[in-house]
BADO-899587 format. One line per field, with one value per atom (N, C-alpha, C, O): residue number from 1; residue in one letter; atom name; x, y, z. Coordinates in nm, 4 decimals, always signed. Example, Ala and Ser with C-alpha at 12.3 -4.5 7.8 and 13.67 -1.06 7.14 Angstrom:
2
k	c(1_1_1_1_2_2_2_2)
r	c(A_A_A_A_S_S_S_S)
a	c(N_CA_C_O_N_CA_C_O)
px	c(+1.3190_+1.2300_+1.3200_+1.4236_+1.2850_+1.3670_+1.2900_+1.3409)
py	c(-0.5690_-0.4500_-0.3300_-0.3319_-0.2250_-0.1060_+0.0030_+0.1138)
pz	c(+0.7800_+0.7800_+0.7800_+0.8465_+0.7080_+0.7140_+0.7870_+0.8039)
//
This chain:
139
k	c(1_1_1_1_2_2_2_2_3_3_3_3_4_4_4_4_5_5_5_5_6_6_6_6_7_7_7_7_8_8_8_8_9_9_9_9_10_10_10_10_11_11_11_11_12_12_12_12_13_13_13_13_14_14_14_14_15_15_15_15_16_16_16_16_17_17_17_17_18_18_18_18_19_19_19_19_20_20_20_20_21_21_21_21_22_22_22_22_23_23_23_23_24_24_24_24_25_25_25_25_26_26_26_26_27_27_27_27_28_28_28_28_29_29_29_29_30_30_30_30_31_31_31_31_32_32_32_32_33_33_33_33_34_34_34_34_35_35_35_35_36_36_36_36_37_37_37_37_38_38_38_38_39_39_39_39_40_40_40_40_41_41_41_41_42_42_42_42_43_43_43_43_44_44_44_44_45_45_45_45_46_46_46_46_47_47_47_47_48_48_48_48_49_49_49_49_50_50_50_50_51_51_51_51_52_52_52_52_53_53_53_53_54_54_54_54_55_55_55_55_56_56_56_56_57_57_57_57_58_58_58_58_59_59_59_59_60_60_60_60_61_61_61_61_62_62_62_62_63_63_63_63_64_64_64_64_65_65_65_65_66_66_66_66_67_67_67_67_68_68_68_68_69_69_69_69_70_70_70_70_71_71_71_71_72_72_72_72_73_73_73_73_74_74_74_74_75_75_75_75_76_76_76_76_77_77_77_77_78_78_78_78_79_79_79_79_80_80_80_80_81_81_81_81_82_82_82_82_83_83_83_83_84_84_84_84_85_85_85_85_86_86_86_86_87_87_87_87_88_88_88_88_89_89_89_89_90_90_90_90_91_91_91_91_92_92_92_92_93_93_93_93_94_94_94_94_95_95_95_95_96_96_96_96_97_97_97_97_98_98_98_98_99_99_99_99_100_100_100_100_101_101_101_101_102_102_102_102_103_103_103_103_104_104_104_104_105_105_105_105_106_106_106_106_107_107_107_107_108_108_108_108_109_109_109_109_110_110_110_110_111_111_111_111_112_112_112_112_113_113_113_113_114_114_114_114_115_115_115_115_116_116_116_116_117_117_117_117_118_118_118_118_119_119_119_119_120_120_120_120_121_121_121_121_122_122_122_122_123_123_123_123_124_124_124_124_125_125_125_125_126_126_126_126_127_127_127_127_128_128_128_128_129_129_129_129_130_130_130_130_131_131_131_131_132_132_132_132_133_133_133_133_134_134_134_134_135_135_135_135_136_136_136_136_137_137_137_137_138_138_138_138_139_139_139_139)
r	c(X_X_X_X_X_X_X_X_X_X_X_X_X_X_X_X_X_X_X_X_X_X_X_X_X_X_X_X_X_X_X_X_X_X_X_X_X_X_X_X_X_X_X_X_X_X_X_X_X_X_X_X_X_X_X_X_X_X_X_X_X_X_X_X_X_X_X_X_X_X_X_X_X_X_X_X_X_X_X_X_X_X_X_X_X_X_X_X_X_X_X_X_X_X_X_X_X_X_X_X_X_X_X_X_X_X_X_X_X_X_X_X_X_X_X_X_X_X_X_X_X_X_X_X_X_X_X_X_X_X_X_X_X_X_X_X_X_X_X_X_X_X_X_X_X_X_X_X_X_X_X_X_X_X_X_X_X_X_X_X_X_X_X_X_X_X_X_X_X_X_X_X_X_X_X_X_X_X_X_X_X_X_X_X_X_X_X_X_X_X_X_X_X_X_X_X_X_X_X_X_X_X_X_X_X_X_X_X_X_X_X_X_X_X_X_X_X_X_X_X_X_X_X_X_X_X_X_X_X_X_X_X_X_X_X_X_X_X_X_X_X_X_X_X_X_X_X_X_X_X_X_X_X_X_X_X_X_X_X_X_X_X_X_X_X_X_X_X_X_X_X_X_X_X_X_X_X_X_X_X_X_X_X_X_X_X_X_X_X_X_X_X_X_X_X_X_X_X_X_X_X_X_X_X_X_X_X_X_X_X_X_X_X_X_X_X_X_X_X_X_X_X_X_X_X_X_X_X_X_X_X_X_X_X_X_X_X_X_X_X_X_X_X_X_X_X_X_X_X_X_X_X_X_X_X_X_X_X_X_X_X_X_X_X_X_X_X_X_X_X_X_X_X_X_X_X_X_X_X_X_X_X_X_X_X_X_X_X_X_X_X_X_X_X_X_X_X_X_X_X_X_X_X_X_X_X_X_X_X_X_X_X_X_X_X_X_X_X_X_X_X_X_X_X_X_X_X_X_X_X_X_X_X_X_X_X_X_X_X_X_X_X_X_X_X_X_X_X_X_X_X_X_X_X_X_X_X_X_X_X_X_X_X_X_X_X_X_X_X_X_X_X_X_X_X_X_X_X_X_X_X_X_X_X_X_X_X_X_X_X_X_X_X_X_X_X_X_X_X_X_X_X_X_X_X_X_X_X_X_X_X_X_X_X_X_X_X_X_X_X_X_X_X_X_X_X_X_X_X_X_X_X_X_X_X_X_X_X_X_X_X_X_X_X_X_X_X_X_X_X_X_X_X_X_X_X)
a	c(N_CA_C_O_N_CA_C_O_N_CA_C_O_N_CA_C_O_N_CA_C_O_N_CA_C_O_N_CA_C_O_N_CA_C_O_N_CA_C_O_N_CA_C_O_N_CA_C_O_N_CA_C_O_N_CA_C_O_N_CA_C_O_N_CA_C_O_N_CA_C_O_N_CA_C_O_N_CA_C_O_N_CA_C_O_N_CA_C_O_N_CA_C_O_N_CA_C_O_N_CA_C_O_N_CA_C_O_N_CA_C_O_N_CA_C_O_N_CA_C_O_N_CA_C_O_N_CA_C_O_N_CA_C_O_N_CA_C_O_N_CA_C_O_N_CA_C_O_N_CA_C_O_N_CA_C_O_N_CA_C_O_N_CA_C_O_N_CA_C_O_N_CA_C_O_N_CA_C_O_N_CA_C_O_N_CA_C_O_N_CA_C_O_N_CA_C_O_N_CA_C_O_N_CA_C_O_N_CA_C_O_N_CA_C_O_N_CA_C_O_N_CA_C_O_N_CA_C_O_N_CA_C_O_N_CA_C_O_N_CA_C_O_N_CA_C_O_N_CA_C_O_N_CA_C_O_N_CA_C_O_N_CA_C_O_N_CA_C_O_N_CA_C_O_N_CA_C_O_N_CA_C_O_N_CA_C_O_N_CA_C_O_N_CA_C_O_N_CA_C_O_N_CA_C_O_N_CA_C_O_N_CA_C_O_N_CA_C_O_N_CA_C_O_N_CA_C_O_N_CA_C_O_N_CA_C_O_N_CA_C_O_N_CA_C_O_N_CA_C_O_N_CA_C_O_N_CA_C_O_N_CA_C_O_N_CA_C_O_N_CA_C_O_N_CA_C_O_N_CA_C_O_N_CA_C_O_N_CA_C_O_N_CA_C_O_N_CA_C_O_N_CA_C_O_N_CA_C_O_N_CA_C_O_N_CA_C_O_N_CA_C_O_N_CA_C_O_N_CA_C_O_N_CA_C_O_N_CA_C_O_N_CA_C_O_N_CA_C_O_N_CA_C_O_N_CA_C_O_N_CA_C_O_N_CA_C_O_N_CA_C_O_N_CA_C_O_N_CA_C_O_N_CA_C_O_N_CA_C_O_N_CA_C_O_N_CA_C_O_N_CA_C_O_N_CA_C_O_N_CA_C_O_N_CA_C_O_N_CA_C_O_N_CA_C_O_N_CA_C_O_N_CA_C_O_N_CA_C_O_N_CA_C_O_N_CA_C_O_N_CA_C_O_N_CA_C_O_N_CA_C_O_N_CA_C_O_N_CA_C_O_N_CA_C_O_N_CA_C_O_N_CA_C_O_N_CA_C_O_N_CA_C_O_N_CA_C_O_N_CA_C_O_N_CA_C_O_N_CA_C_O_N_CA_C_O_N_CA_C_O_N_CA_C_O)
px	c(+7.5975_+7.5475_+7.3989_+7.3192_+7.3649_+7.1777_+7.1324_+7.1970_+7.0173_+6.9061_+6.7979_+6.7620_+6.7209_+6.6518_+6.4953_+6.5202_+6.3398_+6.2450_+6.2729_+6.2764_+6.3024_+6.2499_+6.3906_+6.3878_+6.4980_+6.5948_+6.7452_+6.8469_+6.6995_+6.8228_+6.9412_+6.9229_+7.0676_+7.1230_+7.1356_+7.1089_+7.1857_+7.1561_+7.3012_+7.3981_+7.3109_+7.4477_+7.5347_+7.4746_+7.6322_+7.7372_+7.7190_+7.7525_+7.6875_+7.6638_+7.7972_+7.8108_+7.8850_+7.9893_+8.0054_+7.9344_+8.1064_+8.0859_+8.1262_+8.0777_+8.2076_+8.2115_+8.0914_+8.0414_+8.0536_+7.9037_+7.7455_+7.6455_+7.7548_+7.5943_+7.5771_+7.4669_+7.6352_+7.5556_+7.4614_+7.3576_+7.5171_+7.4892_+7.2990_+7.1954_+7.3258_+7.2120_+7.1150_+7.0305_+7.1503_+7.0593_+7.0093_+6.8921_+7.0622_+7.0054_+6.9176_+6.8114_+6.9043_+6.8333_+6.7169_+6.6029_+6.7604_+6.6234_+6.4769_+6.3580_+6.5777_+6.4851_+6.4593_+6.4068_+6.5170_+6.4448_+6.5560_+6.5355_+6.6711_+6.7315_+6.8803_+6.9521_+6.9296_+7.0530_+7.1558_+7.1525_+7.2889_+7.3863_+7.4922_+7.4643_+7.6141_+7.7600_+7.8280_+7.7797_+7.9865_+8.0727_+8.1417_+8.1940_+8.1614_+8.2010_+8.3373_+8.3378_+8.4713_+8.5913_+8.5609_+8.4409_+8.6672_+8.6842_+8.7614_+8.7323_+8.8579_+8.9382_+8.9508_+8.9964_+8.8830_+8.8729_+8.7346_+8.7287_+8.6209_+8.4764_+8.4336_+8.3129_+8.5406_+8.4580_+8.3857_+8.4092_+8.2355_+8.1414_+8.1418_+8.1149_+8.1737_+8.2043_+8.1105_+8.0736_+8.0606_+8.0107_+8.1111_+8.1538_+8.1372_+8.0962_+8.1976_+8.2939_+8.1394_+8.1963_+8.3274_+8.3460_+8.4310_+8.5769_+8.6549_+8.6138_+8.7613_+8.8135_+8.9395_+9.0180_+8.8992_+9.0114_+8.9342_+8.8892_+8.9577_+8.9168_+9.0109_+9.1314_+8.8500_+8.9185_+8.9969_+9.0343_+9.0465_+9.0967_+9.1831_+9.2738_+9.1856_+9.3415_+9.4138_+9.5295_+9.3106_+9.3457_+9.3470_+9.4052_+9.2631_+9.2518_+9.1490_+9.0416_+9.1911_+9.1110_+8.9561_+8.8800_+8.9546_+8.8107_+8.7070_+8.7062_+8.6390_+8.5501_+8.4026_+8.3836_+8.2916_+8.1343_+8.0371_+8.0409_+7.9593_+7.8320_+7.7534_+7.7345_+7.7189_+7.5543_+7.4807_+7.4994_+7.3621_+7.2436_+7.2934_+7.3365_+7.2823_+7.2497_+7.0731_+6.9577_+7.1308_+6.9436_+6.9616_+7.0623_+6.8061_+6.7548_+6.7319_+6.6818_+6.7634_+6.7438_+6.8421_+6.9244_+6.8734_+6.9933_+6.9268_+6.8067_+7.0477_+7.0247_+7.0653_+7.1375_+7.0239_+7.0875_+7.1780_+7.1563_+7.2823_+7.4669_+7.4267_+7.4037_+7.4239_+7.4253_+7.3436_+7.2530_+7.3231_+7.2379_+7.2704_+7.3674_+7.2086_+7.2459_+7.1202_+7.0650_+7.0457_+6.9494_+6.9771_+7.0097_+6.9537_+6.9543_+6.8484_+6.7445_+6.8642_+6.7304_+6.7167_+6.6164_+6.9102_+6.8854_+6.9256_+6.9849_+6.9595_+7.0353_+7.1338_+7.1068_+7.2540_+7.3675_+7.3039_+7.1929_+7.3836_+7.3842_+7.2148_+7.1696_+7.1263_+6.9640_+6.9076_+6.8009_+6.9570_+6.9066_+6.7990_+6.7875_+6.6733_+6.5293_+6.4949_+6.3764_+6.5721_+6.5197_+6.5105_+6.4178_+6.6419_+6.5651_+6.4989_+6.4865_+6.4594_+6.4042_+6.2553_+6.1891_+6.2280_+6.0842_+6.0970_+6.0044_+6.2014_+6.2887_+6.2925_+6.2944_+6.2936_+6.3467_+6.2908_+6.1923_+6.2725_+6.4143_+6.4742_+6.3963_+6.6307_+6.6769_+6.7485_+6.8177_+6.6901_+6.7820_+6.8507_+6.8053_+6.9566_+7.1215_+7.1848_+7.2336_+7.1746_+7.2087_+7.3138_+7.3036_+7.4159_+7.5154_+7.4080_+7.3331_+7.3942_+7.3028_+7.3905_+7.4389_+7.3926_+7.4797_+7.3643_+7.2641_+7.3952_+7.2839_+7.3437_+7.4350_+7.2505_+7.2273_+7.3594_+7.4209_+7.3641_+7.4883_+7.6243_+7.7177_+7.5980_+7.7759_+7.7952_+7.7902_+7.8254_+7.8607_+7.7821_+7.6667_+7.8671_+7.7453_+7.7544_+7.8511_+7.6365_+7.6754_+7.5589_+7.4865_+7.5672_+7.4831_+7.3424_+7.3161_+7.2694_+7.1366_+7.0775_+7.0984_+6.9441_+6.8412_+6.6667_+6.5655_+6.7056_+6.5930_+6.4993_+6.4947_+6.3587_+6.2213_+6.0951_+6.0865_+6.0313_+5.9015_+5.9169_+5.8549_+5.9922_+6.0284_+6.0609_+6.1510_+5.9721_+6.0277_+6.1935_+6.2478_+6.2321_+6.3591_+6.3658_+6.4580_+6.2958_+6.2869_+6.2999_+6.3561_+6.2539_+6.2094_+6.2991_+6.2730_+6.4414_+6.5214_+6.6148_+6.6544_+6.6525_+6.7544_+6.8501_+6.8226_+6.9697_+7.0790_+7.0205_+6.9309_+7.0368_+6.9572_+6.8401_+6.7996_+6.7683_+6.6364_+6.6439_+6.7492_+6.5588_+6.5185_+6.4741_+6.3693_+6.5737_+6.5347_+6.5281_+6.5716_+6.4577_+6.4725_+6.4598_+6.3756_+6.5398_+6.5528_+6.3856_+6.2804_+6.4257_+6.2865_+6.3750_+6.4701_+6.3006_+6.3908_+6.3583_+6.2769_+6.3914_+6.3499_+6.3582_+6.4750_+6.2946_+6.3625_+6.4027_+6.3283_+6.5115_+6.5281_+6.5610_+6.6083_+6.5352_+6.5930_+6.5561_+6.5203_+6.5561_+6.5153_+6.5962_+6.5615_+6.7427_+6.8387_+6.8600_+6.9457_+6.7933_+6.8661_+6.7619_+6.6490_+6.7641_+6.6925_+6.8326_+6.9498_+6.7347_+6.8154_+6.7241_+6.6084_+6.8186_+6.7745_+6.7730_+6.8686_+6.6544_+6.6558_+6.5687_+6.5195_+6.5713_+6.5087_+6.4559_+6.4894_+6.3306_+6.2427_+6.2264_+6.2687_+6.1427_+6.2071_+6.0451_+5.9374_+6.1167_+6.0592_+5.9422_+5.8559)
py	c(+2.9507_+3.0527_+3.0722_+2.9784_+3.2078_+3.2401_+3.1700_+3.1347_+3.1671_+3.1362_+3.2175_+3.2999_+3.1641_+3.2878_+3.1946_+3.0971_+3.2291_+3.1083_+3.0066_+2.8914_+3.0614_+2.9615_+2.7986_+2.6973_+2.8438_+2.7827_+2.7975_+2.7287_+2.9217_+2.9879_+3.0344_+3.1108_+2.9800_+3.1031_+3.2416_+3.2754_+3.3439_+3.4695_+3.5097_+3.4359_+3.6370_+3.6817_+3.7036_+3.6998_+3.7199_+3.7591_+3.9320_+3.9931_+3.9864_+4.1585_+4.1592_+4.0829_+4.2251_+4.2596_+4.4257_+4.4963_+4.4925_+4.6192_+4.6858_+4.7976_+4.6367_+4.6591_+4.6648_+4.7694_+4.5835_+4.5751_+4.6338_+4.6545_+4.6494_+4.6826_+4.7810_+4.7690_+4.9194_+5.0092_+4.9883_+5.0517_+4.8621_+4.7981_+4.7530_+4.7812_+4.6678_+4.5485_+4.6864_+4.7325_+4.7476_+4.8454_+4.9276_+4.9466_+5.0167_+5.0772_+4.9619_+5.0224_+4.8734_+4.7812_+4.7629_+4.7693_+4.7360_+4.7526_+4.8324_+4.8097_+4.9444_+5.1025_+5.1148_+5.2073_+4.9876_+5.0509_+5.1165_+5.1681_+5.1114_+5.2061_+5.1521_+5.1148_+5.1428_+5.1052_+5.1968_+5.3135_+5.1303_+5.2452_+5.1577_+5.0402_+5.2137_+5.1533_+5.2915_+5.3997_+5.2248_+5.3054_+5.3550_+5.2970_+5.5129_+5.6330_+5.6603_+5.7654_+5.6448_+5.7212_+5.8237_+5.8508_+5.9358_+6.0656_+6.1035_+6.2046_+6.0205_+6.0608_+6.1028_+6.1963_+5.9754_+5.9320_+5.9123_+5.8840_+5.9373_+5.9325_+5.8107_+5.7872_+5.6963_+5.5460_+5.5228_+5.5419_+5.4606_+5.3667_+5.2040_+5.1641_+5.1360_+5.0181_+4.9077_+4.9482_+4.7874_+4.7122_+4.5625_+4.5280_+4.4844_+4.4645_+4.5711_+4.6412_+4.5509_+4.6447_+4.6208_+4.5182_+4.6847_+4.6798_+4.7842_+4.8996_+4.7650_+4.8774_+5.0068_+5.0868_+4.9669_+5.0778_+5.0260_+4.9224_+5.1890_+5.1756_+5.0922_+5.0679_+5.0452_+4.9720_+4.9517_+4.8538_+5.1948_+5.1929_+5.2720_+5.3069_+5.3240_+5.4404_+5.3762_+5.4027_+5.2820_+5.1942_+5.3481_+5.3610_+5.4368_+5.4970_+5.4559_+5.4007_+5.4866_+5.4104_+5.5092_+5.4674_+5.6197_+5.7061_+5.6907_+5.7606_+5.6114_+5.5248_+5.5964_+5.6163_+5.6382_+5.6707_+5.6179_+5.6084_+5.5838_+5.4973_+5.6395_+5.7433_+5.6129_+5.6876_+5.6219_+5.5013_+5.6899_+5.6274_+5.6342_+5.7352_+5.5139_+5.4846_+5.4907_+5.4981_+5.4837_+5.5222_+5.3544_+5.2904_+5.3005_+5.1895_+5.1011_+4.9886_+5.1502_+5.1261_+5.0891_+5.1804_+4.9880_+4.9246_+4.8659_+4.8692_+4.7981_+4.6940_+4.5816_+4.5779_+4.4771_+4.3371_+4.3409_+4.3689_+4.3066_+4.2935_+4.1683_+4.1496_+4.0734_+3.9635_+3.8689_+3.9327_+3.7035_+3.6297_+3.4972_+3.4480_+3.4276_+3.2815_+3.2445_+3.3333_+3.1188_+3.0685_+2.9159_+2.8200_+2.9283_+2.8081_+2.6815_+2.6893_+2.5901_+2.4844_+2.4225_+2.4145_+2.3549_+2.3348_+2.3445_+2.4492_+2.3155_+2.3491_+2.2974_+2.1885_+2.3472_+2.3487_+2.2092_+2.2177_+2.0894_+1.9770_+1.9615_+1.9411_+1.9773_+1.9606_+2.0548_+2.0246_+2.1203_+2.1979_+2.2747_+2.3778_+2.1627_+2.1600_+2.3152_+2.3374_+2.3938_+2.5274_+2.6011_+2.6733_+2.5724_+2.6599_+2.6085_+2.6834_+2.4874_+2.4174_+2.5024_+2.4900_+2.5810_+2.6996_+2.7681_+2.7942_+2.8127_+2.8946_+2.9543_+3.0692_+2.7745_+2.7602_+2.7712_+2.7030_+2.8017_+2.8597_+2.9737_+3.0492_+3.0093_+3.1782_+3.2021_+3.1344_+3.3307_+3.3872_+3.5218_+3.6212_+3.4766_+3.5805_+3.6505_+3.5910_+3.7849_+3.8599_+3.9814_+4.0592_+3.9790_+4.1615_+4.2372_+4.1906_+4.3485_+4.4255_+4.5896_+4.6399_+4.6445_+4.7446_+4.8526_+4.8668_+4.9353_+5.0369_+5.1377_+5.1184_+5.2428_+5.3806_+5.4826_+5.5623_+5.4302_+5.4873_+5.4930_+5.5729_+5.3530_+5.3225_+5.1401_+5.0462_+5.1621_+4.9920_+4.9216_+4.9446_+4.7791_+4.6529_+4.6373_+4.6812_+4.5532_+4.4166_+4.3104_+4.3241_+4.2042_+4.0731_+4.1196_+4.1881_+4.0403_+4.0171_+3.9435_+3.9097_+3.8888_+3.8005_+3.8696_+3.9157_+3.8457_+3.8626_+3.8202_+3.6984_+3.8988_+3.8214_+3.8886_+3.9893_+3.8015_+3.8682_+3.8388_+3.9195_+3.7309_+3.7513_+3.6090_+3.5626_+3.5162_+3.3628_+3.4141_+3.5209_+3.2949_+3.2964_+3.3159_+3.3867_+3.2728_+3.2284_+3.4223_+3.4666_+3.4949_+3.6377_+3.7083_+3.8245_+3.6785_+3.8018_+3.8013_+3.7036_+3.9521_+3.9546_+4.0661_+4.1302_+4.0525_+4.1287_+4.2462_+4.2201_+4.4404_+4.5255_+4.5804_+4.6965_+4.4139_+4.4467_+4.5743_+4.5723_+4.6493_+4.7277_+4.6901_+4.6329_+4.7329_+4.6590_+4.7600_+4.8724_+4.7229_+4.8157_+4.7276_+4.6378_+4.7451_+4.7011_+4.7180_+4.7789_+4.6487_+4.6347_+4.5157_+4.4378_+4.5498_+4.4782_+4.3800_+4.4152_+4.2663_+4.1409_+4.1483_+4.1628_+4.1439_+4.1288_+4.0320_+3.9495_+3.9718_+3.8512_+3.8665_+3.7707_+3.9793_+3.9914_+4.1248_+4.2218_+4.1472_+4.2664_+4.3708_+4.4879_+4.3063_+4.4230_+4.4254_+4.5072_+4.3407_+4.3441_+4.3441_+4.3442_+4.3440_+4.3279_+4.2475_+4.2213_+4.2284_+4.1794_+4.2613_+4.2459_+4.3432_+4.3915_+4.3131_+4.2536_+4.3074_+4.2138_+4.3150_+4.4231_+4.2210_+4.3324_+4.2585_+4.1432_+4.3445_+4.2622_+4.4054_+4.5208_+4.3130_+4.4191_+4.5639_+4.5733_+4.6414_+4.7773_+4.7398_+4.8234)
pz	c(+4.4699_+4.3794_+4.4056_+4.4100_+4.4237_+4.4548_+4.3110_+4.2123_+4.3388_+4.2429_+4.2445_+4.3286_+4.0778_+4.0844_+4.1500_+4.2208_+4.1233_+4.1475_+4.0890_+4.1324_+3.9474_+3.8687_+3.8663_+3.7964_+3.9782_+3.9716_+3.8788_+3.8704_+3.8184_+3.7160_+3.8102_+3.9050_+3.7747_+3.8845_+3.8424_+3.7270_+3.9544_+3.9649_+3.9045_+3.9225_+3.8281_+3.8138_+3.9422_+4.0496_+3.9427_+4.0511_+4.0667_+3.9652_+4.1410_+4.1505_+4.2178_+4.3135_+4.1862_+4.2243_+4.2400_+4.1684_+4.3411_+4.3480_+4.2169_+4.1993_+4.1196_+3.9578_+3.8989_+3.8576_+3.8940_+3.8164_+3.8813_+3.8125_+4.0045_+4.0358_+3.9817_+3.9280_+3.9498_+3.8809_+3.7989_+3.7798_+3.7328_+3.5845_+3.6269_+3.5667_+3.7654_+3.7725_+3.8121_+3.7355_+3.9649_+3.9881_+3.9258_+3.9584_+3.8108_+3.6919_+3.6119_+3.5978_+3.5704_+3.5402_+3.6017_+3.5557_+3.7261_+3.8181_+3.7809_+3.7582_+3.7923_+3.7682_+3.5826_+3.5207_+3.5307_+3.3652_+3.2831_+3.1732_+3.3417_+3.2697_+3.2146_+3.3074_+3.1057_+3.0238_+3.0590_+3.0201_+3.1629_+3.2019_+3.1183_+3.0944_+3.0731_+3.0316_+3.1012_+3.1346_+3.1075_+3.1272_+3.0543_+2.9591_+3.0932_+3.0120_+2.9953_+3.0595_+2.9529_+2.9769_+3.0279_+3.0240_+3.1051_+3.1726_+3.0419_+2.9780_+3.0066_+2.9450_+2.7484_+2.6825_+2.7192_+2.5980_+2.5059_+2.3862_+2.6040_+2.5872_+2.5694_+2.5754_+2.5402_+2.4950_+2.5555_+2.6749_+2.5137_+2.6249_+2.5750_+2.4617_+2.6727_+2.6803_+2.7441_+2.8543_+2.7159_+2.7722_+2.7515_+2.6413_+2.8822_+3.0216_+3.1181_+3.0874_+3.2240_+3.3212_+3.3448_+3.4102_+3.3116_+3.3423_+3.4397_+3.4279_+3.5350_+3.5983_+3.5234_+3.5743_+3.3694_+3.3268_+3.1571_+3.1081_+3.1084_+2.9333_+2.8598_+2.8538_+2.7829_+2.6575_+2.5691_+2.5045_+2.5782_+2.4405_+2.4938_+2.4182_+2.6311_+2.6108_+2.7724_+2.8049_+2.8667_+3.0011_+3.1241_+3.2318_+3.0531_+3.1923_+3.3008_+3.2772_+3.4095_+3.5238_+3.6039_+3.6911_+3.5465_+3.5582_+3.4414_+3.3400_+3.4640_+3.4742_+3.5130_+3.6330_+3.4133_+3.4984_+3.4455_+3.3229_+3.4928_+3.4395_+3.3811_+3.4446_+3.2558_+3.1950_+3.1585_+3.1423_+3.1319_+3.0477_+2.9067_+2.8510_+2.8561_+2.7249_+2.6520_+2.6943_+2.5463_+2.4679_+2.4552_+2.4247_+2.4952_+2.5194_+2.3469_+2.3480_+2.2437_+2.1192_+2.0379_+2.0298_+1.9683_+1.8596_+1.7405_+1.7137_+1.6564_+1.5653_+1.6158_+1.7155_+1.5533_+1.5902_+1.4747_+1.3568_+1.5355_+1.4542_+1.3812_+1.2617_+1.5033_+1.4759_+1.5376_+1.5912_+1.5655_+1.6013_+1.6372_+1.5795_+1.7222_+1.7462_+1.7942_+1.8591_+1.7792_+1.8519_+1.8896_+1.8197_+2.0171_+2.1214_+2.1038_+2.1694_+2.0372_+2.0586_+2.1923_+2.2632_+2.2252_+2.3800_+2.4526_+2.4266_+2.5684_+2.6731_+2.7466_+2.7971_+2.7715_+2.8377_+2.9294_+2.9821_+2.9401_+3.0576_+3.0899_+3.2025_+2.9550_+2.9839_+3.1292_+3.1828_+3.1590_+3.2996_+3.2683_+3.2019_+3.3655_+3.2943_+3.3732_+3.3979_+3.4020_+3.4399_+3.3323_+3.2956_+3.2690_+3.1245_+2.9927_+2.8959_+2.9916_+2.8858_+2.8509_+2.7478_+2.9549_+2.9094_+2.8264_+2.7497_+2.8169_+2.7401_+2.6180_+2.5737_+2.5508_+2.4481_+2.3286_+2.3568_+2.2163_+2.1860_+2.2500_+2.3083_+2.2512_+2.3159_+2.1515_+2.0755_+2.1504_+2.0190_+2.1048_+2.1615_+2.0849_+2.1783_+2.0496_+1.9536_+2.0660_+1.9880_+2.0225_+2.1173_+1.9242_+2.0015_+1.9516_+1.8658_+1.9973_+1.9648_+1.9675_+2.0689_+1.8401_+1.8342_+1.8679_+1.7977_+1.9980_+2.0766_+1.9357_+1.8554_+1.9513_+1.9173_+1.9322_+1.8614_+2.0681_+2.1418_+2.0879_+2.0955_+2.0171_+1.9717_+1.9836_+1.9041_+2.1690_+2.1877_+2.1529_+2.1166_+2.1647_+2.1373_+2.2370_+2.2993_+2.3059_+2.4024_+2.3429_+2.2443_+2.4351_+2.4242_+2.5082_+2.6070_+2.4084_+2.4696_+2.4067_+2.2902_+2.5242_+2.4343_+2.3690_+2.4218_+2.2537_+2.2077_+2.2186_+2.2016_+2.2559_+2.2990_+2.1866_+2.1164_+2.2087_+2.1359_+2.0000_+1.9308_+1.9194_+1.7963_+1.7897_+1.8596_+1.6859_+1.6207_+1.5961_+1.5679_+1.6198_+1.5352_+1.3920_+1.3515_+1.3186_+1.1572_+1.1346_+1.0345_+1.2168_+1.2156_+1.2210_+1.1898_+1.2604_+1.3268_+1.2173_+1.1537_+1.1997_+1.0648_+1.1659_+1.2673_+1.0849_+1.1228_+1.0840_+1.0037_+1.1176_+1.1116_+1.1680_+1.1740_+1.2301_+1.2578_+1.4141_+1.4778_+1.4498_+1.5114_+1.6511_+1.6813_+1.7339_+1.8624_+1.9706_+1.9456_+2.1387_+2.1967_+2.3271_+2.3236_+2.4495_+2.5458_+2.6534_+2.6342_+2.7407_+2.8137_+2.9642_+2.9579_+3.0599_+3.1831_+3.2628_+3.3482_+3.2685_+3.3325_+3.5048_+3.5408_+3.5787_+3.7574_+3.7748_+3.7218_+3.8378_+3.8430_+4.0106_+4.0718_+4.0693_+4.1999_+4.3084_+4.2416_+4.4258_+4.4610_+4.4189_+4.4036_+4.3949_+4.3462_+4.2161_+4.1827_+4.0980_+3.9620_+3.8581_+3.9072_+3.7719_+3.6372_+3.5537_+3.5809_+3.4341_+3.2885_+3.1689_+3.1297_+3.1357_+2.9728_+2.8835_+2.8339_+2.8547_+2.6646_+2.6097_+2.6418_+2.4981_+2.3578_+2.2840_+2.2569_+2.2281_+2.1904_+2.0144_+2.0068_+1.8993_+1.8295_+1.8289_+1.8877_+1.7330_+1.7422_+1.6545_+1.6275)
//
């Protein structure tokens, strides 16, 4: 598995998913669209969520949600002192503007701080020449 510097490993970019990482890259929040049914869905799948058709398009999503919900990390998975910098991680679904949720980590914000509702907006990590990671930090 690649790594990143800091010794994190790297996600798996698969030809499913790079739209996802490379739009990231460039700043920008894509999910996939039904042809059929309009759902937008997060993680990347080869057929919809809700009716299993297989046309499938990446758009931009608006970079802005609530936090649904919340979890914060004190430590870490098997002590793996790569991410002990980290810490705390507060991992949140974050229901976009758009509609979907997905997961992310919240930055810029104590834990003691984050409430379900609160006002968030994505922003993009590089972890690679080809990828970013969206987190959100709040509004």
């Amino acid at each position: 598995m690649a790594q990143m510097p800091q010794g994190k490993p790297l996600p798996a970019i698969t030809d499913l998913t790079r739209p996802f990482w490379t739009a990231a890259k460039a700043g920008k929040l894509v999910m996939q669209k039904c042809g059929r049914c309009g759902t937008l869905d997060f993680l990347p799948k080869p057929w919809c969520i809700e009716c299993g058709h297989l046309g499938l398009d990446w758009v931009e999503v608006k970079p802005q949600g609530t936090v649904y919900s919340h979890s914060t990390a004190y430590t870490v998975m098997m002590n793996d002192p790569a991410w002990k910098s980290d810490l705390p991680v507060v991992m949140c679904i974050i229901e976009l503007d758009d509609g979907p949720r997905m997961y992310g980590q919240l930055t810029d914000c104590p834990p003691e701080k984050v409430r379900i509702g609160m006002r968030v907006q994505a922003h993009f990590e590089p972890i690679s020449d080809a990828a970013a990671v969206p987190k959100f930090r709040p509004i």
